[in-house]
C-alpha positions in Angstrom: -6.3 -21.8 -18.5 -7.2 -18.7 -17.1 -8.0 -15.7 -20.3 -5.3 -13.1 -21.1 -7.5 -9.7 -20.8 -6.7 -7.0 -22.5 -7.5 -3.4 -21.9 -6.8 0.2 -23.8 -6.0 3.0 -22.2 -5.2 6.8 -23.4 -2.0 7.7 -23.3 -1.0 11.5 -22.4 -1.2 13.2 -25.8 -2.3 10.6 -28.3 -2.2 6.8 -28.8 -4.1 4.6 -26.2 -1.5 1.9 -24.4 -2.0 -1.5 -23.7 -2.4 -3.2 -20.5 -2.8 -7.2 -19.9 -3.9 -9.0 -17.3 -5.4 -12.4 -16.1 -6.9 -11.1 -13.2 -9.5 -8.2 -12.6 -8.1 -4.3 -13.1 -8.7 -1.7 -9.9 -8.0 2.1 -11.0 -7.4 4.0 -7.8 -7.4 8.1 -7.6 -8.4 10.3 -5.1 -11.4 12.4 -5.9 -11.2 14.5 -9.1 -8.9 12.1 -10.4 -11.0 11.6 -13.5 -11.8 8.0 -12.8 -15.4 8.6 -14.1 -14.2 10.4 -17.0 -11.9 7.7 -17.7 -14.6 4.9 -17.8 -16.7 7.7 -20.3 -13.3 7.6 -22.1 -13.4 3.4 -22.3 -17.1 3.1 -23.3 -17.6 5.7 -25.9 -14.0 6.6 -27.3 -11.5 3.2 -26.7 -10.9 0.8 -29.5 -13.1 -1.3 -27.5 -15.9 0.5 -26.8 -18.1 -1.9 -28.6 -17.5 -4.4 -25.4 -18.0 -2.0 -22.9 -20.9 -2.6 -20.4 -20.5 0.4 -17.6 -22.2 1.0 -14.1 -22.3 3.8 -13.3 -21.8 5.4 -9.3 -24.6 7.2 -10.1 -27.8 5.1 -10.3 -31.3 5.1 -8.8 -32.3 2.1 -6.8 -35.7 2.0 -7.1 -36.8 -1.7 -7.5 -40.5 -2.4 -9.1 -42.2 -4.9 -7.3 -44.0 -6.0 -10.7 -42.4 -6.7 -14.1 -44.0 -7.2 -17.4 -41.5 -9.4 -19.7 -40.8 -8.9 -23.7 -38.9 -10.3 -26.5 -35.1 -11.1 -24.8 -33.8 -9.3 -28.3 -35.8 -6.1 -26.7 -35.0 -6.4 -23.4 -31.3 -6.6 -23.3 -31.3 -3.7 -26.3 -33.2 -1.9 -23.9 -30.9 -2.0 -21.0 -27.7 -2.5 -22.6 -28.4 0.8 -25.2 -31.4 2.4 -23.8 -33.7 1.6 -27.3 -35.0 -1.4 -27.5 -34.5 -0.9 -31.4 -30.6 0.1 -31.0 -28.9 -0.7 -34.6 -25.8 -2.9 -35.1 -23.1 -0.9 -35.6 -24.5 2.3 -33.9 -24.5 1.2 -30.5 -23.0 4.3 -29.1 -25.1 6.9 -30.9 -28.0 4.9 -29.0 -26.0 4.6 -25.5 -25.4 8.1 -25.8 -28.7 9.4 -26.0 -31.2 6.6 -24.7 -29.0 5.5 -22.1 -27.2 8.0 -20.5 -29.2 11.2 -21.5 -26.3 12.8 -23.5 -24.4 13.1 -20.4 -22.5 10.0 -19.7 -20.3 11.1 -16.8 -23.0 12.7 -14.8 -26.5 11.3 -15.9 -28.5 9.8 -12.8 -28.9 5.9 -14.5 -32.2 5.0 -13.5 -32.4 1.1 -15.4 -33.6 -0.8 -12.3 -36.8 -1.9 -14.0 -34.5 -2.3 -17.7 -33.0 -4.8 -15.5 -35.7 -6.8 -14.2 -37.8 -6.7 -17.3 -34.4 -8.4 -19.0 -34.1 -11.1 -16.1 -37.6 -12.4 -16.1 -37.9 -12.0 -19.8 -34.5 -14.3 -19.8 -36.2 -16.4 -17.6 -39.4 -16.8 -19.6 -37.4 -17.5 -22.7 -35.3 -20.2 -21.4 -38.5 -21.9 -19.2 -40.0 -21.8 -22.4 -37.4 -23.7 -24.6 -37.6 -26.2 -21.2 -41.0 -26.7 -21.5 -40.9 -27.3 -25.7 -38.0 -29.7 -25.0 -39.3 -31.7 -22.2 -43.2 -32.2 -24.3 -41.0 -33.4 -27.1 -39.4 -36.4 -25.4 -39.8 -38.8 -22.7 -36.5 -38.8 -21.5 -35.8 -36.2 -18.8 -34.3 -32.5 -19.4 -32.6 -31.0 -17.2 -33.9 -27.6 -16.0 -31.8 -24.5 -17.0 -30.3 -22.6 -14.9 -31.4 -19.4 -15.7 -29.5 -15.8 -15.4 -32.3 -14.7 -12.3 -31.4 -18.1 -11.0 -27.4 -16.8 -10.9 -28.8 -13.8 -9.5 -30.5 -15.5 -6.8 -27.6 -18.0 -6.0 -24.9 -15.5 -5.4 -27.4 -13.1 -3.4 -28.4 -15.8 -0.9 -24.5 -16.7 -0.7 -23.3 -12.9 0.1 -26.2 -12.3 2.4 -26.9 -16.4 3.9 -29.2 -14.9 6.4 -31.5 -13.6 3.6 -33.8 -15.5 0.8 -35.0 -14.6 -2.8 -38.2 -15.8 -3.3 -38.8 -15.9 -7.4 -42.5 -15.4 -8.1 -44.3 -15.3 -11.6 -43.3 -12.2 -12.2 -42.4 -10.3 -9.2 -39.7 -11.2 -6.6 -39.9 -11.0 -2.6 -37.4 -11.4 0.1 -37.3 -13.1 3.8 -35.4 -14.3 6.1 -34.2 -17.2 5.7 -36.8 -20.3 6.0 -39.5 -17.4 7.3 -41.4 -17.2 4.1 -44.5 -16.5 6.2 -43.1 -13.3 6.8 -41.6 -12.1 2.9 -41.6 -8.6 1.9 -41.5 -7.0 -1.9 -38.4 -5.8 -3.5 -39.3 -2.3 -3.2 -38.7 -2.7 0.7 -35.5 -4.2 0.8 -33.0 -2.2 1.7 -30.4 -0.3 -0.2 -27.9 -3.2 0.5 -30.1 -5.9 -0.3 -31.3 -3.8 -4.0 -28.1 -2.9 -4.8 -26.5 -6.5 -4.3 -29.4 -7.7 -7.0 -28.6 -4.8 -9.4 -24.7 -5.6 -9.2 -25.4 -9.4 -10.3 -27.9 -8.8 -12.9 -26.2 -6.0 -14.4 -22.9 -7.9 -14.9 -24.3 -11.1 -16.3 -25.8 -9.2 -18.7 -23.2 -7.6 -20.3 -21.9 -8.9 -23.7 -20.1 -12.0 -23.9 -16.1 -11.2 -23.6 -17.1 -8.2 -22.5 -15.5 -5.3 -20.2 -17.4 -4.8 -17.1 -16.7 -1.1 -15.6 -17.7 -0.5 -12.0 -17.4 3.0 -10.8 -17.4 3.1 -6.8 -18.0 -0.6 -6.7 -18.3 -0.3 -3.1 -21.3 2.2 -2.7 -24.5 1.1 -0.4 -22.0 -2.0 0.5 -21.1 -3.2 4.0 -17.4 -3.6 3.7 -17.3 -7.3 4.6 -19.7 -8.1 1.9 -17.6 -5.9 -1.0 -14.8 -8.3 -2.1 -16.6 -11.8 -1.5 -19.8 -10.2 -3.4 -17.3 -9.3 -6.5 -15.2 -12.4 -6.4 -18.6 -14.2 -6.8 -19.5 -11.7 -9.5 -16.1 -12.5 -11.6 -16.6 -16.3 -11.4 -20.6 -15.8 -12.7 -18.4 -14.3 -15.8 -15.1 -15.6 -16.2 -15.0 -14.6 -20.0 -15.3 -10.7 -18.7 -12.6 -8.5 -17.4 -13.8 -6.6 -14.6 -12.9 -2.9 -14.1 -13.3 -1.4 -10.5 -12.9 2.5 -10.4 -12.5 3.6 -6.7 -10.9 6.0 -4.3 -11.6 3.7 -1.1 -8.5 2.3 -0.1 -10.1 -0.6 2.4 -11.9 -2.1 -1.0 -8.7 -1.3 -3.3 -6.7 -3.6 -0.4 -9.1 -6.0 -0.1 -9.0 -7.2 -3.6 -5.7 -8.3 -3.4 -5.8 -10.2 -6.3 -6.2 -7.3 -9.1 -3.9 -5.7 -11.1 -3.7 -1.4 -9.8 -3.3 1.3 -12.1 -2.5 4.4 -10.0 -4.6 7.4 -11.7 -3.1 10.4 -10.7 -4.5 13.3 -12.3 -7.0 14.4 -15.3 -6.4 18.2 -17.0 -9.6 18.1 -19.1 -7.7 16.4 -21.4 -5.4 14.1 -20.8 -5.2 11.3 -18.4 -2.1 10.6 -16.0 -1.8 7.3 -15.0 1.2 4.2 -14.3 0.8 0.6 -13.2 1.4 0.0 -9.5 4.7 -2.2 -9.0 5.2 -3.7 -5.2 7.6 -2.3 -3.0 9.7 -4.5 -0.5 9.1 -3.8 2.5 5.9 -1.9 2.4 2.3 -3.4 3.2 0.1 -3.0 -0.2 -2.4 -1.3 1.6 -0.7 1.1 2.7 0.9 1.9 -0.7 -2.6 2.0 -1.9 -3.3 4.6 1.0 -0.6 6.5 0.0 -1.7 7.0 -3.4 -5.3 7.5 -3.1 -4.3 10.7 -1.0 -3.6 14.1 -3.1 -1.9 14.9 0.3 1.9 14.7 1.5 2.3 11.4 3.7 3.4 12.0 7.7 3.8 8.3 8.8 3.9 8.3 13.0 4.4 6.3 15.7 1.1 4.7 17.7 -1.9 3.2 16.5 -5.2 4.3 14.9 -7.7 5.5 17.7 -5.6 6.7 20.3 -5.4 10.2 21.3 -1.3 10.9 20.1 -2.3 10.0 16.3 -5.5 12.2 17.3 -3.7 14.9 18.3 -1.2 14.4 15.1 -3.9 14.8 13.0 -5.2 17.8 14.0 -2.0 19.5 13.8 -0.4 18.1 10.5 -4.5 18.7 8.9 -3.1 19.3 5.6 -1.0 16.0 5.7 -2.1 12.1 5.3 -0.9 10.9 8.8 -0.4 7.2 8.9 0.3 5.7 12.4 2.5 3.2 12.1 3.5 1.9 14.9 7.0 1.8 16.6 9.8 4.3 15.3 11.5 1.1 13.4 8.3 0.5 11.5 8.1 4.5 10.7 12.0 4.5 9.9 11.5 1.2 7.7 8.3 3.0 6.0 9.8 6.4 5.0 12.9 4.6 3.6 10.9 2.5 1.8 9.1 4.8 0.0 11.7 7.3 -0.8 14.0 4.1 -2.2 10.7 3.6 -4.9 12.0 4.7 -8.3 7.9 4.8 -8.4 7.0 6.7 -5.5 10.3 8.6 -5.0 8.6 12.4 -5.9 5.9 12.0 -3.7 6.2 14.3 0.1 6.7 11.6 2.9 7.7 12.6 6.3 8.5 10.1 9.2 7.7 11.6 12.6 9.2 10.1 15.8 9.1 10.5 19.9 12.6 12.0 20.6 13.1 9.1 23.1 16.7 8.7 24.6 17.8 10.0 21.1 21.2 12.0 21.0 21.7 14.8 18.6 24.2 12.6 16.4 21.4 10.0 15.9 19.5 12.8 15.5 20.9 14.6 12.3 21.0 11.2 10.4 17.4 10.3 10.8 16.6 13.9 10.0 18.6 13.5 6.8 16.2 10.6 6.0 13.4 12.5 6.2 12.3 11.4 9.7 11.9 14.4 12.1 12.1 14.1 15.8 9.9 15.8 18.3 11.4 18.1 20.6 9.9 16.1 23.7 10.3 12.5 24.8 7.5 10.9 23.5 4.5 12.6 21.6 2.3 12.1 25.1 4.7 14.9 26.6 3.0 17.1 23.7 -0.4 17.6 26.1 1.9 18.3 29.0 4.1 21.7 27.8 3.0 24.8 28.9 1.5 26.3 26.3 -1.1 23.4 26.0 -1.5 23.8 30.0 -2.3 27.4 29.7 -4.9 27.0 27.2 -6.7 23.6 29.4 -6.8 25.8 32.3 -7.8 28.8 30.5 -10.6 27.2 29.1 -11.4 25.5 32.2 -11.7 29.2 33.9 -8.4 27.8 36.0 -5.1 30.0 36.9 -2.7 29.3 34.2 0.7 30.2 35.6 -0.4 28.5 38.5 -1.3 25.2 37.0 1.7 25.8 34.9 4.2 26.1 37.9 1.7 23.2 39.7 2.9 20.8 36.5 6.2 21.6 36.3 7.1 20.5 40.0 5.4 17.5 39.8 7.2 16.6 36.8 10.3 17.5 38.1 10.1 15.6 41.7 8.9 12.6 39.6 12.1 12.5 37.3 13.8 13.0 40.8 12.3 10.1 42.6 13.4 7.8 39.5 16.9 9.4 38.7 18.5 6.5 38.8 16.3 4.5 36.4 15.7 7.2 33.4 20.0 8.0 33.5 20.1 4.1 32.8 17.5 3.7 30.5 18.6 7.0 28.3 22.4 5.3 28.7 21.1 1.7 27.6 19.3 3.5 24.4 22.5 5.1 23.5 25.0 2.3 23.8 21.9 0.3 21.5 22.6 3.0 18.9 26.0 2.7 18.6 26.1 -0.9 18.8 24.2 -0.3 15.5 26.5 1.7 14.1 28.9 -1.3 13.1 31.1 -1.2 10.2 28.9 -4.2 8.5 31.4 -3.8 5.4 34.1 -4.6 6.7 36.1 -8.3 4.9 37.3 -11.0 7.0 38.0 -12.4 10.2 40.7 -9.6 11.3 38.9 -6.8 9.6 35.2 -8.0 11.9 37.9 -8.1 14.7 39.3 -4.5 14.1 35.6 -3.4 13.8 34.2 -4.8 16.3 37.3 -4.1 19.3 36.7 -0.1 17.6 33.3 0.0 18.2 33.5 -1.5 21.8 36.6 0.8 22.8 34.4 3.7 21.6 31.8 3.3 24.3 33.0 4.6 27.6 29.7 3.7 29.8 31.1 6.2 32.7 31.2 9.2 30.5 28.0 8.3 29.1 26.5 7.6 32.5 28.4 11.4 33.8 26.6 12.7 30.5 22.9 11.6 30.9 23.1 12.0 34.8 24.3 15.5 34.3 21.5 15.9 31.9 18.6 15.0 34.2 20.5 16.9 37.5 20.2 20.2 35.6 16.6 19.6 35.2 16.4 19.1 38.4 18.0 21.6 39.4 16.8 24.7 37.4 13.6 23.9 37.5 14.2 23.4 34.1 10.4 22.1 33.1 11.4 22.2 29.1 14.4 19.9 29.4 12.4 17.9 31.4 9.5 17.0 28.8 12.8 16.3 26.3 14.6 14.0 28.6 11.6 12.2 30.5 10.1 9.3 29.1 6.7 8.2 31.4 4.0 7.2 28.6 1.6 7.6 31.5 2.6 11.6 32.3 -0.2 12.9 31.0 -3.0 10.8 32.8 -1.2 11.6 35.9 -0.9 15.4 35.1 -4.7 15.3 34.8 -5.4 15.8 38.3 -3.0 19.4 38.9 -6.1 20.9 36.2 -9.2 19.7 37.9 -9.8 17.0 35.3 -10.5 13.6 36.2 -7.6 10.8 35.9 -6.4 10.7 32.5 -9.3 12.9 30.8 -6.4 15.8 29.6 -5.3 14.1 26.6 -8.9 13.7 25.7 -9.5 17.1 26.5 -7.0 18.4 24.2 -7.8 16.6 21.6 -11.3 17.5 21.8 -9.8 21.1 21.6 -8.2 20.4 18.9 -10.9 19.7 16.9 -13.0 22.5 17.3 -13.0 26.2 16.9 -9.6 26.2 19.3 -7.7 24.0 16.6 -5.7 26.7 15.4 -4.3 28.1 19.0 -3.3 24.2 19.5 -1.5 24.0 16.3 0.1 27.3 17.1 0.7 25.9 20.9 2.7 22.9 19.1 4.2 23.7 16.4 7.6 24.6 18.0 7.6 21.1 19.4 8.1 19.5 16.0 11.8 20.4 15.7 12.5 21.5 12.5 9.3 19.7 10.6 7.5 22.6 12.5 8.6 24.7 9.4 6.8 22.6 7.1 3.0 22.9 9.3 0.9 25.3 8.3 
């Protein structure tokens, strides 16, 4: 059965509060958090503090190719207190000074060769008790498997392309079957030392001990982090591990652990709460959302494409989370707001205005999820203001690229009339459609509901409507309506061309823009295409 862990934390004020837990704990905070302060907290001031084993973020990795081993008693004193002649009783008075250098949240922990002296001296104590037991009878003994053997084990499995090669009293590494070719420990990389200082420092810690790890993903490769710590926690199953991090990729990747959201720290006082699931919303994302100290803007689009780009450079002082389709967004921001948890926090859905009408309109807004004044977010790198400034900066005529733009816009939505009126029509007979009474109580009642709903759609005034709609763009030369009716995701690439750019090079010119010393005329070029969320940009 697997061990009930236990672990004390300080409550705001006074009093510490309990937390249990069968699996590992991950405290996640954005930087200045106090998470480091926190773990301070733990080792020196907790209830338990006499447990504690902490490693620190901040740690030299210097690796002695040579080791000279002592008394086992010594070593572990050594590395677990900093004295080798640390006193029962007084183990923090010892820590405090010998260890940490009287400044345990900030002290530069340089114990690499505390470590290694403690491995081999492990190893030469238990080769010796092998060696005693084996001359004292003929039957066999089996070897022991020693803490530097551990070590070795768990380094070859994280890094199977690598080998430990254990000397006397030095260790080397290879690749893999190439011994030939084997290189001291002071030239392994950081990955490689850090790997072999995570493993030895955590089977040395006492037995039922609490293991703290600040930034347990530093020098790591991210697809080494979580299998290197899941093989870490079964070396010591009688330990409760504690990871302190602000990376939300490692926090979501050890899906297992309980998550203590950590706020905020005054100096004094620590504010913290247990993260609870919420339906509906990925756990990394929650995580995400509060590692960030800023308000949440979830999007529509993917990572890596130019629109969420282009979002986040205008919404800087946001967390923008693309998210996908407008559903996902919707589902998101609801999600979040419905948290009893999460409720306080700032999140914003933004969405492409699409074939949206000004009904369906108000109620998203009312949910928090603000609609772009254009069709889709693309249209964003095709109104005026961001054509003047491409051209400018391209030593161009602005008001003629402008005008250049706006009629071939305009004789594309005329070419396709037909299409857009019917697609913007289909999108809002789908939103009505949605719109049915879903409370309504047997079979007369769904009848009623339904024959309402149907006899409310007239398709002819709604085709009148939309055609009207696109005609007067037409008409006017009406560019503005245009980019807030017209939905071509490809508008932009083909725009490209009426500035002297190459096909489909203005979005990334833009964004490029964007992130340079002409960010703020962008912003300023955009804002007023965020509807009423432009308000809330900076």
């Amino acid at each position: 059965m697997e061990n009930m862990f236990r672990l004390q934390l300080p409550k705001t004020g006074s009093g510490t509060e309990e937390i249990q837990t069968r699996q590992s704990l991950l405290l996640i905070g954005a930087n200045g958090a106090g998470k480091t302060r926190l773990g301070t907290w733990i080792e020196s001031e907790s209830p338990q503090k006499e447990k504690v084993h902490r490693i620190s973020a901040q740690k030299s990795l210097s690796m002695p190719d040579n080791t000279t081993p002592k008394s086992i008693d010594k070593a572990e004193k050594e590395l677990l207190y900093g004295h080798a002649d640390a006193q029962d009783g007084n183990f923090w008075v010892y820590k405090q000074g010998h260890r940490w250098g009287r400044k345990p949240s900030t002290f530069l922990l340089n114990d690499y060769e505390r470590l290694m002296v403690y491995l081999f001296s492990d190893h030469t104590e238990e080769s010796a008790k092998y060696l005693s037991a084996s001359k004292a009878t003929a039957d066999k003994v089996e070897p022991p498997i020693t803490k530097l053997d551990l070590v070795k084990q768990v380094w070859e499995k994280v890094l199977p392309h690598r080998e430990l090669i254990l000397g006397g009293l030095r260790i080397q590494t290879c690749v893999k079957g190439d011994k030939d070719k084997a290189y001291s420990a002071s030239e392994m990389s950081d990955g490689e030392r850090v790997i072999f200082y995570l493993i030895g420092q955590c089977l040395a810690a006492p037995k039922d001990g609490i293991i703290i790890i600040d930034e347990p993903e530093l020098h790591l490769h991210k697809s080494v982090q979580a299998p290197l710590w899941r093989e870490i926690e079964g070396l010591r199953p009688d330990c409760l591990f504690v990871y302190m991090t602000h990376d939300v990729d490692f926090a979501a990747s050890l899906h297992e652990s309980k998550k203590i959201w950590l706020k905020s720290f005054d100096g004094l006082n620590w504010n913290w709460e247990i993260v609870n699931e919420i339906e509906g919303l990925p756990e990394s994302l929650l995580i995400e959302v509060l590692g960030s100290r800023k308000p949440v803007a979830f999007v529509e689009g993917e990572n890596g494409s130019y629109d969420t780009s282009l979002y986040r450079a205008v919404l800087s002082d946001y967390l923008v989370v693309p998210s996908g389709s407008c559903s996902q967004v919707i589902q998101l921001v609801k999600a979040l707001k419905a948290s009893e948890q999460l409720h306080h926090l700032d999140v914003f859905g933004i969405i492409d205005r699409d074939r949206r009408v000004d009904s369906e309109i108000t109620t998203l807004q009312a949910n928090g999820i603000y609609t772009l004044e254009v069709a889709e977010v693309e249209n964003l790198f095709c109104v005026p203001e961001i054509i003047k400034v491409v051209s400018t900066r391209l030593a161009r005529d602005p008001d003629a690229d402008c005008q250049s733009s706006a009629e071939f816009v305009l004789n594309k939505i005329n070419s396709e009339l037909e299409n857009q009126i019917s697609l913007r029509v289909a999108s809002e007979i789908k939103f009505r459609l949605n719109c049915f009474d879903e409370k309504s109580k047997g079979k007369d009642a769904l009848h009623d509901a339904l024959s309402s709903l149907y006899e409310s759609i007239n398709v002819d005034d709604l085709y009148n409507e939309s055609e009207a709609l696109f005609n007067q763009a037409v008409s006017e030369n009406d560019y503005l309506l245009a980019l807030r009716i017209y939905n071509r995701k490809s508008l932009a690439r083909q725009l490209s061309n009426h500035l002297g750019l190459a096909h489909g090079e203005l979005a990334e010119f833009v964004v490029r823009l964007a992130n340079s010393e002409n960010r703020l005329e962008i912003k300023n070029a955009l804002k007023g295409y965020f509807g009423a969320f432009g308000e809330k940009i900076a």
